[in-house]
C-alpha positions as protocol buffer text, in pm:
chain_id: "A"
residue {
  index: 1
  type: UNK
  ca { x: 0 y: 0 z: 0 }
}
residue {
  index: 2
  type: UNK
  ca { x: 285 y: 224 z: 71 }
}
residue {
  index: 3
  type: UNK
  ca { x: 381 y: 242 z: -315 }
}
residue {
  index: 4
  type: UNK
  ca { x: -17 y: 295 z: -399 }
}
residue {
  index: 5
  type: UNK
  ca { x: -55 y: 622 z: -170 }
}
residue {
  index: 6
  type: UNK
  ca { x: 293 y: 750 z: -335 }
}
residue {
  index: 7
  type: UNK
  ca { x: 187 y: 681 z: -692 }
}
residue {
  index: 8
  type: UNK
  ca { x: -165 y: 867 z: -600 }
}
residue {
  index: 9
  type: UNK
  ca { x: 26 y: 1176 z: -486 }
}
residue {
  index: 10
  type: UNK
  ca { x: 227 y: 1133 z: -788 }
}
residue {
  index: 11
  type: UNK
  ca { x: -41 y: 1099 z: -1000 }
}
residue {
  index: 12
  type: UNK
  ca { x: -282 y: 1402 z: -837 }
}
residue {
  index: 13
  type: UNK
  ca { x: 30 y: 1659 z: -879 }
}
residue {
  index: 14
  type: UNK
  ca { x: 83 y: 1532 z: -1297 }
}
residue {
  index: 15
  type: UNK
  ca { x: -308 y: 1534 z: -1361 }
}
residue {
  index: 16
  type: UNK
  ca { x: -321 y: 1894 z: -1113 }
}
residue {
  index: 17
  type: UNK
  ca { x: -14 y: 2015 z: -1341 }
}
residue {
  index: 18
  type: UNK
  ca { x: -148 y: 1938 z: -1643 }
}
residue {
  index: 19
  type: UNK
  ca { x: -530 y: 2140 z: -1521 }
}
residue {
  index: 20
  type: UNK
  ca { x: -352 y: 2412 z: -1421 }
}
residue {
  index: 21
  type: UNK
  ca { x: -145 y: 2458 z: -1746 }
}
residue {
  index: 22
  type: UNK
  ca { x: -500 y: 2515 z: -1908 }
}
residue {
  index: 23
  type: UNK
  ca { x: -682 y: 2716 z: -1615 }
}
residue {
  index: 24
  type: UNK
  ca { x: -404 y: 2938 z: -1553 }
}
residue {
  index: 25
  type: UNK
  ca { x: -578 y: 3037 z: -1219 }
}
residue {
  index: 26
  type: UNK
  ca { x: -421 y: 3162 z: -941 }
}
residue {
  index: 27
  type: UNK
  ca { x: -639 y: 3072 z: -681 }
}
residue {
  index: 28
  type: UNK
  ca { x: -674 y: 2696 z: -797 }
}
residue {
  index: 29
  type: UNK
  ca { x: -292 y: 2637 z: -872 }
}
residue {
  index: 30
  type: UNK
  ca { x: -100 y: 2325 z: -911 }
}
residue {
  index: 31
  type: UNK
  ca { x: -66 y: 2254 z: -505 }
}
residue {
  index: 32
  type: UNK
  ca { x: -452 y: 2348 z: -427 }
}
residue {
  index: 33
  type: UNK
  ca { x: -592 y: 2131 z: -683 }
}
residue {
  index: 34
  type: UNK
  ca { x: -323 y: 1824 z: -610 }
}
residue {
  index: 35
  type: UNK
  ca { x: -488 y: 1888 z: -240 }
}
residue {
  index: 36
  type: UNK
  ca { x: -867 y: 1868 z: -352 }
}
residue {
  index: 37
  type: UNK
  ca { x: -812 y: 1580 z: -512 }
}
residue {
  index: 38
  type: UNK
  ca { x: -618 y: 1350 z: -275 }
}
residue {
  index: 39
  type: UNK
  ca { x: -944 y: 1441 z: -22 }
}
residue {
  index: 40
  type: UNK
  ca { x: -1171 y: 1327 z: -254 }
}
residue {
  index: 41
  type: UNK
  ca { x: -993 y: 1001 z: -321 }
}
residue {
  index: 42
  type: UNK
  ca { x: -939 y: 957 z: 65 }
}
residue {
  index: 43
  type: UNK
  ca { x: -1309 y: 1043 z: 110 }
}
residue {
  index: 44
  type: UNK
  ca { x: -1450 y: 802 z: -154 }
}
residue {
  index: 45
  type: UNK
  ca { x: -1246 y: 489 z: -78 }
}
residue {
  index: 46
  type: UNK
  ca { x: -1300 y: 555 z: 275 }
}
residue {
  index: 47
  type: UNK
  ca { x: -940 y: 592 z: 382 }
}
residue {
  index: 48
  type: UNK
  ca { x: -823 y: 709 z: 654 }
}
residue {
  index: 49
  type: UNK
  ca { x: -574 y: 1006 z: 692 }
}
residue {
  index: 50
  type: UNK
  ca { x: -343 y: 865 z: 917 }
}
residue {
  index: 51
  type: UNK
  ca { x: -304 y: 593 z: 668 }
}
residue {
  index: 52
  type: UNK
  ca { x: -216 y: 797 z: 355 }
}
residue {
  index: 53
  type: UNK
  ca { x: 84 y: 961 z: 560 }
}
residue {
  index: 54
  type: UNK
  ca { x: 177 y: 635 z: 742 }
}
residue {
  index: 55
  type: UNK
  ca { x: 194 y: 510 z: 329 }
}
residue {
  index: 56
  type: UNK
  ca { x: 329 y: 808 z: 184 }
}
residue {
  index: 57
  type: UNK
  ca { x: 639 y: 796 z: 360 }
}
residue {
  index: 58
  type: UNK
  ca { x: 876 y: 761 z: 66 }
}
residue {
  index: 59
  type: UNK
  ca { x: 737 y: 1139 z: -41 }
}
residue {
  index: 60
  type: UNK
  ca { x: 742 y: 1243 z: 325 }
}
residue {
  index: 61
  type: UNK
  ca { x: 1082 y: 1099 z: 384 }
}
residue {
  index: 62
  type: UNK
  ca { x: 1204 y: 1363 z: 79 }
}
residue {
  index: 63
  type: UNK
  ca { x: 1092 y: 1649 z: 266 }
}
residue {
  index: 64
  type: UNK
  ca { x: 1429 y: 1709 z: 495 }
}
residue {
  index: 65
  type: UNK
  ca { x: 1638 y: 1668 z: 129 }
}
residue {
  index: 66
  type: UNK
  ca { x: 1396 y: 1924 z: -58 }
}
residue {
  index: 67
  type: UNK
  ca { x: 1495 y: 2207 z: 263 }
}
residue {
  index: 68
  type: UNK
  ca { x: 1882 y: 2140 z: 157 }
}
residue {
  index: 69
  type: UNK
  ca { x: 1823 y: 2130 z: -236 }
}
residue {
  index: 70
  type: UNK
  ca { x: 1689 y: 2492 z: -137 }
}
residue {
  index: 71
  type: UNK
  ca { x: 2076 y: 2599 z: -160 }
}
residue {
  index: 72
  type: UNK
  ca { x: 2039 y: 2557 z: -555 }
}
residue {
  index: 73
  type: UNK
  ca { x: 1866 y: 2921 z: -577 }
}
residue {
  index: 74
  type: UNK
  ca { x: 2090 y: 3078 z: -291 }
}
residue {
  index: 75
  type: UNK
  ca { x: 2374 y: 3007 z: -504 }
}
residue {
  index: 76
  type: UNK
  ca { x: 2250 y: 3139 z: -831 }
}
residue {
  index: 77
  type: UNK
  ca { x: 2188 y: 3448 z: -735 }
}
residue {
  index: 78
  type: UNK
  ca { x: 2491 y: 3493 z: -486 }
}
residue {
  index: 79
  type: UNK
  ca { x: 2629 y: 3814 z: -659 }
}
residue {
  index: 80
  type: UNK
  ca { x: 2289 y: 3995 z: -531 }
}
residue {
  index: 81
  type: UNK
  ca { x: 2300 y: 3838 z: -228 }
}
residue {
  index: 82
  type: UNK
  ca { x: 2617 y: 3986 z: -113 }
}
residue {
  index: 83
  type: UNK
  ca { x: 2533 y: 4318 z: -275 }
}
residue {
  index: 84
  type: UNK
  ca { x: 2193 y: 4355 z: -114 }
}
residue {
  index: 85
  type: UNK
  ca { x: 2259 y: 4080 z: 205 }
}
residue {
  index: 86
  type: UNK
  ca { x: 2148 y: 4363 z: 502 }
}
residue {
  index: 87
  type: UNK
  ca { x: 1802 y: 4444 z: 320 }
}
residue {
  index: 88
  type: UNK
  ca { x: 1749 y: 4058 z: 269 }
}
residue {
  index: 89
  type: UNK
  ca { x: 1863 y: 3975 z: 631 }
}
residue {
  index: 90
  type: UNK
  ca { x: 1633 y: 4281 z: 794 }
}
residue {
  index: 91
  type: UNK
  ca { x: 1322 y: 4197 z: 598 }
}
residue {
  index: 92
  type: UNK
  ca { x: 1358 y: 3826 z: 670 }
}
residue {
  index: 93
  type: UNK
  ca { x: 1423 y: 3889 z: 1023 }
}
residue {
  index: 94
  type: UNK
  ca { x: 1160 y: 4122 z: 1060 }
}
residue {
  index: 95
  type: UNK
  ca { x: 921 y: 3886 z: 894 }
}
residue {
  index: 96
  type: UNK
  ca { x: 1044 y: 3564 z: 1083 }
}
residue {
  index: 97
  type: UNK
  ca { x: 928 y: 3791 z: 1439 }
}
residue {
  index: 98
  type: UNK
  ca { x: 636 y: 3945 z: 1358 }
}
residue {
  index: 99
  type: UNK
  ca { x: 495 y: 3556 z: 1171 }
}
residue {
  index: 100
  type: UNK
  ca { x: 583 y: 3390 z: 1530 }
}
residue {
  index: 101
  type: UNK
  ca { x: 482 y: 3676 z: 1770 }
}
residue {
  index: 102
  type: UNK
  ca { x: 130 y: 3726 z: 1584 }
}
residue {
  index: 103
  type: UNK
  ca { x: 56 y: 3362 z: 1532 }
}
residue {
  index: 104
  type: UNK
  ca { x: 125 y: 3281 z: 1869 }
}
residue {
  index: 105
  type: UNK
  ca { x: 41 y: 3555 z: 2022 }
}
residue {
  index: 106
  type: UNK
  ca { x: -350 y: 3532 z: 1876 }
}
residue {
  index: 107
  type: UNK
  ca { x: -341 y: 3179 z: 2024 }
}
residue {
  index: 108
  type: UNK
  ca { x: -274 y: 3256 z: 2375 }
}
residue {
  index: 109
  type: UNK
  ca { x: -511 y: 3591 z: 2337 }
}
residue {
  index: 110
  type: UNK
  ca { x: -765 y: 3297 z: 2236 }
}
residue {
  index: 111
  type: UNK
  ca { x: -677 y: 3118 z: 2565 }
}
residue {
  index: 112
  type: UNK
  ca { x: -485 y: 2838 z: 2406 }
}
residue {
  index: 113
  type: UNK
  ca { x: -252 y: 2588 z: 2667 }
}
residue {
  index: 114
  type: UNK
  ca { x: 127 y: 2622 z: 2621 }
}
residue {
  index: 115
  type: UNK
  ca { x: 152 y: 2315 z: 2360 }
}
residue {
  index: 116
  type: UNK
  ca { x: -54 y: 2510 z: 2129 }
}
residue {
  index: 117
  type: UNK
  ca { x: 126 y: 2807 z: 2173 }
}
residue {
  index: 118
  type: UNK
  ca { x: 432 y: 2625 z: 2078 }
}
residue {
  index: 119
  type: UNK
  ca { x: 222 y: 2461 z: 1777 }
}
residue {
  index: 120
  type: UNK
  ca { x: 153 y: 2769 z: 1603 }
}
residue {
  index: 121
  type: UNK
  ca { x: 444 y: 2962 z: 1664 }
}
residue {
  index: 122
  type: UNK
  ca { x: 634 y: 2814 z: 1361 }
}
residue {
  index: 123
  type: UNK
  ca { x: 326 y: 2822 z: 1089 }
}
residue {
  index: 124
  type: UNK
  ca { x: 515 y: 3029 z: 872 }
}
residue {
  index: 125
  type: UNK
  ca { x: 807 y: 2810 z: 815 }
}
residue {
  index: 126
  type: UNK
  ca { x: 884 y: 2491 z: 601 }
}
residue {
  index: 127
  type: UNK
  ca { x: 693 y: 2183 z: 752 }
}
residue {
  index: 128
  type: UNK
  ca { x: 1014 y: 2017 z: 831 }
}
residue {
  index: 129
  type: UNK
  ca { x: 1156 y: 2302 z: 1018 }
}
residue {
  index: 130
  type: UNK
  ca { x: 818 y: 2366 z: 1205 }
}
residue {
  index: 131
  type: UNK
  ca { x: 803 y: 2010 z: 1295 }
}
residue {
  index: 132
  type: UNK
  ca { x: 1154 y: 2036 z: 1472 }
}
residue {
  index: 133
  type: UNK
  ca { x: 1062 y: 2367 z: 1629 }
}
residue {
  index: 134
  type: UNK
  ca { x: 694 y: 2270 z: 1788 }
}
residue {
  index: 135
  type: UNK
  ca { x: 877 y: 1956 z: 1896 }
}
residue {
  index: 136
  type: UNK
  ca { x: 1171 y: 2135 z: 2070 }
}
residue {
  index: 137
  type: UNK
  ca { x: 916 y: 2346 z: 2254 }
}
residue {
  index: 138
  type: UNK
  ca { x: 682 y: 2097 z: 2348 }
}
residue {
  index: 139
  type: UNK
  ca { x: 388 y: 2154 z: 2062 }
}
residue {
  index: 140
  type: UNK
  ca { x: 254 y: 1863 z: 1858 }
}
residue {
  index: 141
  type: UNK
  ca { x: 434 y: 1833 z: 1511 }
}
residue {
  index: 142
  type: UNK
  ca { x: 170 y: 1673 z: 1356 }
}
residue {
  index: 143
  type: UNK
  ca { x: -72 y: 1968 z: 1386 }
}
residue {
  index: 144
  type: UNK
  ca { x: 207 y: 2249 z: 1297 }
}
residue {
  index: 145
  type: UNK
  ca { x: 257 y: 2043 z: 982 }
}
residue {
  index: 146
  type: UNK
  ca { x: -108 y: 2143 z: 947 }
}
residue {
  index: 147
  type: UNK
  ca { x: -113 y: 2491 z: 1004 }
}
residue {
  index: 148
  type: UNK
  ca { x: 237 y: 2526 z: 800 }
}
residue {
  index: 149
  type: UNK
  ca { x: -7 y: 2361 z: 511 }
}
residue {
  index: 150
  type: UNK
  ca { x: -300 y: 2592 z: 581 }
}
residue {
  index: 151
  type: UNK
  ca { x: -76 y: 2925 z: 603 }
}
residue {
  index: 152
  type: UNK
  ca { x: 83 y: 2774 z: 278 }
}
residue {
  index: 153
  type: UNK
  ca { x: -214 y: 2773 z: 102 }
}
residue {
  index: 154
  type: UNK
  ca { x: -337 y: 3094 z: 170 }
}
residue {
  index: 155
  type: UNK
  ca { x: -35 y: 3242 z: 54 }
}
residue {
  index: 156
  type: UNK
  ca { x: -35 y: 3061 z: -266 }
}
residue {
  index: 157
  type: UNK
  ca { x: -428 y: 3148 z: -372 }
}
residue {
  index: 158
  type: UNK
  ca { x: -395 y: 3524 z: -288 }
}
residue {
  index: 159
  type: UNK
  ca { x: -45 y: 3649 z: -190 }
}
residue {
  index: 160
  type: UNK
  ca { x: 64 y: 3737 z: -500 }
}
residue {
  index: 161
  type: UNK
  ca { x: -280 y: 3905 z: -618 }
}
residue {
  index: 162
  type: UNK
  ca { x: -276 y: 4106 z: -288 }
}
residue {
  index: 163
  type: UNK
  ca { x: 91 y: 4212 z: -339 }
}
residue {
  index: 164
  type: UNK
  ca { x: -10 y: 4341 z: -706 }
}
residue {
  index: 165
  type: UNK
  ca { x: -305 y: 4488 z: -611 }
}
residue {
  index: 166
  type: UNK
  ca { x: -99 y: 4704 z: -287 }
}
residue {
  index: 167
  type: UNK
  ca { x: 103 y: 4807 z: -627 }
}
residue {
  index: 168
  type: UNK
  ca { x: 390 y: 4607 z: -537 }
}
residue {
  index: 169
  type: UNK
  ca { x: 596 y: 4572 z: -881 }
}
residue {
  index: 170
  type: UNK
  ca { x: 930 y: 4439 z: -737 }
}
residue {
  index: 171
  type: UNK
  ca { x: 1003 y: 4103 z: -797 }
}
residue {
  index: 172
  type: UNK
  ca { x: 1215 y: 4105 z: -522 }
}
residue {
  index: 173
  type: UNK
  ca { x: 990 y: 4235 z: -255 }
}
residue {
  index: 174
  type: UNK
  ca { x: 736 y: 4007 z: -354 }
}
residue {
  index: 175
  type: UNK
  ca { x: 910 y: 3725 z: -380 }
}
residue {
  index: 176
  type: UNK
  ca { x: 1065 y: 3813 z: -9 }
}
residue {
  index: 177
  type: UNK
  ca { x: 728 y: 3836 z: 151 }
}
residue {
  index: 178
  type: UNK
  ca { x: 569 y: 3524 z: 21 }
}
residue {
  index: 179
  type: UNK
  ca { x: 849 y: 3343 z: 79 }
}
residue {
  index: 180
  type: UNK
  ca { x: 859 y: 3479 z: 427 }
}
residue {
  index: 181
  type: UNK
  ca { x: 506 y: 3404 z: 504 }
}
residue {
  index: 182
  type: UNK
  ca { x: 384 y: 3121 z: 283 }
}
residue {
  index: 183
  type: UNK
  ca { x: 714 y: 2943 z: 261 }
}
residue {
  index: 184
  type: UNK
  ca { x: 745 y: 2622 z: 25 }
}
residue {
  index: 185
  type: UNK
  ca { x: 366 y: 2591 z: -107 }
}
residue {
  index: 186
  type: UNK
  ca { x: 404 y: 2991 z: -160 }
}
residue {
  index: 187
  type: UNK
  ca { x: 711 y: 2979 z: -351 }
}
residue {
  index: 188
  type: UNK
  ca { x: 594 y: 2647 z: -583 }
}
residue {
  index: 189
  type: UNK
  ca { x: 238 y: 2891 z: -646 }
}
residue {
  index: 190
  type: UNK
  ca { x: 507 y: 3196 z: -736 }
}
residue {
  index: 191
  type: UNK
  ca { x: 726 y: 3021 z: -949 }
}
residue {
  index: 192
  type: UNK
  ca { x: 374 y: 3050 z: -1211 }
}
residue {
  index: 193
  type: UNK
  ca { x: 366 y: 3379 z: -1185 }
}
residue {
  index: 194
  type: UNK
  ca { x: 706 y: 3553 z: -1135 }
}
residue {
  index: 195
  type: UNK
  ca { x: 1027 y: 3329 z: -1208 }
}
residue {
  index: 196
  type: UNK
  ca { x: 1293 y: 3565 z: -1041 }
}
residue {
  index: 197
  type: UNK
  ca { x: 1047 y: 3622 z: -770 }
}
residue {
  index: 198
  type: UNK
  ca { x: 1016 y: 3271 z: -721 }
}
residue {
  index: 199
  type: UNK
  ca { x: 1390 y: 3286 z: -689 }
}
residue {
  index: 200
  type: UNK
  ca { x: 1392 y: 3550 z: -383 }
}
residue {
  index: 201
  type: UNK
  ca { x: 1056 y: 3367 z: -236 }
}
residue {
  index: 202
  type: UNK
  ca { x: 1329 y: 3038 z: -204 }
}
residue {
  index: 203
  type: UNK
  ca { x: 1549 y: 3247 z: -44 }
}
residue {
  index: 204
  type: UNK
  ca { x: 1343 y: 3432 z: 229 }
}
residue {
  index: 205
  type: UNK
  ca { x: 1205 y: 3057 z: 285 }
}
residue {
  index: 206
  type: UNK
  ca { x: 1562 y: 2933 z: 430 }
}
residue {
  index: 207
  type: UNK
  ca { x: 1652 y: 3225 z: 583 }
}
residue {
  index: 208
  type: UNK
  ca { x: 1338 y: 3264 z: 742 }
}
residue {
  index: 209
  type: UNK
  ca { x: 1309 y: 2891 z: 835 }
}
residue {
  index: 210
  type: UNK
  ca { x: 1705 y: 2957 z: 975 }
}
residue {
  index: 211
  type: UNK
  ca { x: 1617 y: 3280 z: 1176 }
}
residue {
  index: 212
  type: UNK
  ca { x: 1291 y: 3110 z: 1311 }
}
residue {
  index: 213
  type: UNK
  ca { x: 1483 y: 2779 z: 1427 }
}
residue {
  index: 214
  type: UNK
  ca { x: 1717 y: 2999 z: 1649 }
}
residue {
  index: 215
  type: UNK
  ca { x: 1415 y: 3264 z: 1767 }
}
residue {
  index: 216
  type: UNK
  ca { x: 1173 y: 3041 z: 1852 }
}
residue {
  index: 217
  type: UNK
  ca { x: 1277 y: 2936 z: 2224 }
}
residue {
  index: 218
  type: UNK
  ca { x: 1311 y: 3318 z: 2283 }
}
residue {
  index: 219
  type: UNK
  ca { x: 978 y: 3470 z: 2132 }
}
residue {
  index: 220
  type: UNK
  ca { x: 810 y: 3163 z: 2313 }
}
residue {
  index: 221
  type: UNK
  ca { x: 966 y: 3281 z: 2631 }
}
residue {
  index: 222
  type: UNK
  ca { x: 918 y: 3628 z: 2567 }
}
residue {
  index: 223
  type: UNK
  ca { x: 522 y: 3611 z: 2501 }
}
residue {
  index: 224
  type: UNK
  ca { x: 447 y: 3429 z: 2845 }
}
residue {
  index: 225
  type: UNK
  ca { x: 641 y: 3662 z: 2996 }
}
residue {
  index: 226
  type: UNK
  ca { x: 484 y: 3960 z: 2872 }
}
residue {
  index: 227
  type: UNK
  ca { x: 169 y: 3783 z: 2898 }
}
């Protein structure tokens, strides 16, 4: 079974692809379809959730190498890197706080325990990373993977469209802030729209999934305090 709920992944992301190439819609893009679709399969054969991940752990498994192959776009665009690196590093920074102080910070407002707290504090990072992080701070993994998906998704529909509409023309910027907020899914969704956006989305991802790893323990510590 474990090959079946691979090759139906597989499968939902070529026939979502090849949809998308005609729809050209931004809200319904390659990753939101591929999603749709994999529910209604669950839902019609019956199959439980727990059992498509428990299957699909050849895809899972990839998730940790797809974080590293991240380094590909880093490196290509290097030279702007280094000549723009304190902009980059501020924004991401910036963004990396204000994601983990608002998300968790609604949470506790909402009167949400500690584990919660420590769930949601790492929703706009890449699943693996937010995994790690609610883990190391005593959260459940399984449900940050599910509100890195959610937060994913809503960047992907209508972060670009709301960028464009604020008048936003710079491929950097925009590729900066989804990559900062919507993180993986984001960046895939951007890639349609803006290549060298796509490129800076991939690179406030890492960044922001680097800063986030090492500001987690201290925003988390910093919100009960004030609190």
């Amino acid at each position: 079974m474990i090959y079946f709920y691979s090759l139906l992944t597989v499968t939902g992301f070529f026939i979502a692809l090849q949809i998308n190439k005609r729809l050209r819609s931004i809200l319904l893009n390659t990753f939101v379809l591929t999603v749709l679709m994999i529910i209604g399969v669950l839902l019609l054969m019956n199959i439980p959730y727990e059992n498509y991940m428990a299957g699909n752990a050849p895809l899972n498994n990839l998730l940790g190498v797809s974080v590293v192959a991240l380094a590909l776009p880093l490196y290509e665009q290097l030279r702007q890197i280094a000549a723009f690196w304190k902009s980059i590093l501020f924004v991401t920074t910036l963004a990396s706080i204000v994601a983990m102080f608002t998300g968790a910070g609604f949470a506790l407002w909402l009167g949400a325990n500690p584990d919660i707290v420590a769930t949601v504090i790492s929703k706009s990072v890449t699943t693996p990373i937010a995994m790690a992080i609610s883990g190391n701070l005593g959260g459940v993994p399984a449900l940050a993977a599910v509100g890195v998906v959610v937060a994913g998704i809503q960047g992907s529909m209508v972060g670009y469209v709301i960028l464009r509409k604020l008048r936003l023309t710079s491929s950097e910027g925009i590729g900066l802030a989804v990559g900062a907020t919507s993180h993986a899914i984001g960046t895939a969704a951007l890639m349609e729209q803006d290549a060298k956006a796509s490129i800076y989305s991939s690179i406030a991802l890492v960044l922001c999934g680097i800063i986030s790893s090492i500001l987690a323990p201290l925003v988390f510590k910093l919100i009960y305090m004030v609190a």
